[in-house]
C-alpha positions in Angstrom: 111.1 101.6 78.6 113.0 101.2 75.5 116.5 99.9 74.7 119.1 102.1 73.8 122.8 102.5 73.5 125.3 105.1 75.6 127.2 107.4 73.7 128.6 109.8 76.0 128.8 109.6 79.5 129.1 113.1 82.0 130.7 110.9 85.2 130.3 114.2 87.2 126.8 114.9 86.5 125.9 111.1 86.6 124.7 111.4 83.1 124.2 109.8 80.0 123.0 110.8 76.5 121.4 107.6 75.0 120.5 106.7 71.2 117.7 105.0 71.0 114.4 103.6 69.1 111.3 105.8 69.7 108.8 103.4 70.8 105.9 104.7 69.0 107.6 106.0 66.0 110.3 103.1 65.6 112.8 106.6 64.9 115.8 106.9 66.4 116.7 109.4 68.3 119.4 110.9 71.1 118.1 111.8 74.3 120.7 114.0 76.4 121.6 114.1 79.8 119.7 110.9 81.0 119.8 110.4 84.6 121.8 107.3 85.5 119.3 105.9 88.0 116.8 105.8 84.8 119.6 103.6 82.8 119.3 99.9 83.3 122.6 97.8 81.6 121.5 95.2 79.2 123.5 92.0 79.7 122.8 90.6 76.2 124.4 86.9 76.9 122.4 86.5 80.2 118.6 88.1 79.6 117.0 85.1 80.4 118.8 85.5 84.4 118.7 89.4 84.2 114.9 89.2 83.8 114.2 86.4 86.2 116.4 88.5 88.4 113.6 91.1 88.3 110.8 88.9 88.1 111.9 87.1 91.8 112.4 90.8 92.8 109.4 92.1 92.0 107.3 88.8 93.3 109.5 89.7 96.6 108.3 93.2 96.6 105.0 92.3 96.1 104.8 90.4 99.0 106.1 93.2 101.3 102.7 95.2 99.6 105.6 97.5 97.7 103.1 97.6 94.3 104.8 100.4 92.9 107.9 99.0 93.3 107.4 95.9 92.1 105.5 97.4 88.8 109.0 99.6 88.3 110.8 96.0 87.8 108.3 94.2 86.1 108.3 96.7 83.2 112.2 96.5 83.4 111.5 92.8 82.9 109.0 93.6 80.4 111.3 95.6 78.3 114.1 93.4 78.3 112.4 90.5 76.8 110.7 92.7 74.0 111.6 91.6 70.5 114.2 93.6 69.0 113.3 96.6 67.0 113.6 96.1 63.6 117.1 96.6 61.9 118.4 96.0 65.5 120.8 93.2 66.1 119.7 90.3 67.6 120.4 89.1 71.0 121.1 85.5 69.7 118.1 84.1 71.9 118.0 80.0 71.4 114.8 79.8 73.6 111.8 82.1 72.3 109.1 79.8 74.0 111.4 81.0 77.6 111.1 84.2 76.6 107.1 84.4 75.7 106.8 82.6 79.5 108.6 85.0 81.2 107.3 87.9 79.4 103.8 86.4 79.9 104.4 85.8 83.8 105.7 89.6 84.2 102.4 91.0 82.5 100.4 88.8 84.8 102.6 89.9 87.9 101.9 93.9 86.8 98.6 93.5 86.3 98.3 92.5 89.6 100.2 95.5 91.1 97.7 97.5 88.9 95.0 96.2 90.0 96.2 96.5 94.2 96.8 100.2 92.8 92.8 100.3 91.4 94.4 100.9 88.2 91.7 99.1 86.4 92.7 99.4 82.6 96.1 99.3 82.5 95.5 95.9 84.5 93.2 94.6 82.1 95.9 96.1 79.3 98.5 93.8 80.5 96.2 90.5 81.2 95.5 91.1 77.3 99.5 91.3 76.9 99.5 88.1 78.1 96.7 86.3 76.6 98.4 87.3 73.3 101.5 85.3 74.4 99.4 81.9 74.7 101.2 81.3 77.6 101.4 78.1 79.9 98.7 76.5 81.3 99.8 77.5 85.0 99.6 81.2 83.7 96.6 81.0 82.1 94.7 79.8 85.4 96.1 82.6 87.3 94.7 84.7 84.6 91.7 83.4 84.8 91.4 84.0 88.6 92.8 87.9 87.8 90.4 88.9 85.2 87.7 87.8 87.7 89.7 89.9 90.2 89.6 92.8 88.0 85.7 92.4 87.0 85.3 92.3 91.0 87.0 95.3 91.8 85.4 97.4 88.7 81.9 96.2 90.2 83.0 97.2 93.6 84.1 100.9 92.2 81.4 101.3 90.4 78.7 100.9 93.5 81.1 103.0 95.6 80.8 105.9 93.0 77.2 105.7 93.2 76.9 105.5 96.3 79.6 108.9 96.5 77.5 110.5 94.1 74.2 110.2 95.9 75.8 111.8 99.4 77.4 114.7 97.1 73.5 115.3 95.2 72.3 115.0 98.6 74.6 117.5 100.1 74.3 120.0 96.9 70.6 119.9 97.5 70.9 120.8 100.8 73.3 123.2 100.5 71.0 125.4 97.5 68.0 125.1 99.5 69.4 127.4 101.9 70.0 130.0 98.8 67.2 133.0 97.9 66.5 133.2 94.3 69.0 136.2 93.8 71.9 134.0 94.7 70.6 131.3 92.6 70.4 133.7 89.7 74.0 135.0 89.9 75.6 131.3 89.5 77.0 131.2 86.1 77.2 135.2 85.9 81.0 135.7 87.6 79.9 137.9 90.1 80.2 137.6 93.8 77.5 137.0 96.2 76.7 139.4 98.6 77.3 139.0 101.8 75.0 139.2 104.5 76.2 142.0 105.5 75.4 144.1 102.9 71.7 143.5 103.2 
């Protein structure tokens, strides 16, 4: 997600080209012919609403189990309360302690459709989002309880990979016991086995 600027609009096509700030590179740079659906408007005197707009959506979403969903505004919220680039103009933001809450409250909220997704590292990427936001105390229970969450779930992976990769050994085994010592010897060679009716 990145902020950006319309320059020209195609209203047949239902495209844009955007300038914008290259989020790694901090260049800018045009990108033609984005898709409106991908363009989210910036209202610049009301961000604090606008993201708690997404915020309530997503928490709604998230209660119908609609993770993905719910991730896709939550990053929308994300990147509207992002410091400016700099250069960039500023929003005129009184309230920067509202803005580190809410933008520590969406990292908790995606982490947690991460995490409902088994998406183990990007969740623990945004609960380290948020811990660098020092937010509230409410947040930083709920934290807490997700990074346990997360540990849990990484434990319970990591014994159901085991536990896969024992049945697949076991089935391998079986499966090159039944093999003659021919057969054996053409793995890693290219060449097809032969069947058994060739013998």
């Amino acid at each position: 997600l990145a902020l950006a600027r319309v320059q020209n609009t195609d209203v047949k096509a239902s495209r844009s080209d955007v300038e914008l700030v290259a989020p790694r590179s901090g260049q800018l740079q045009v990108v033609r012919g984005a898709p409106w659906r991908t363009l989210v408007r910036m209202h610049t005197n009301n961000l604090q609403l606008q993201t708690t707009l997404y915020i309530n959506r997503a928490r709604g979403l998230l209660k119908l189990s609609l993770n993905q969903e719910a991730a896709q505004d939550l990053s929308v919220a994300i990147g509207l309360r992002q410091p400016p680039p700099p250069g960039a103009a500023n929003s005129g933001e009184a309230d920067e302690g509202e803005r580190l809450k809410q933008l520590a409250k969406a990292y908790f909220l995606r982490a947690k459709t991460r995490l409902s997704r088994l998406r183990i590292e990007p969740a623990r990427a945004d609960v380290r989002e948020a811990w660098k936001l020092e937010p509230p105390e409410d947040t930083a229970k709920e934290l807490r309880a997700l990074e346990k969450s997360i540990a849990l779930e990484e434990r319970r992976l990591q014994i159901s990979n085991k536990k896969l990769r024992s049945e697949i050994c076991k089935l391998a085994d079986a499966a090159m016991s039944n093999l003659t010592g021919e057969q054996l010897a053409s793995f890693g060679q290219g060449e097809a086995l032969p069947s058994r009716a060739d013998e």
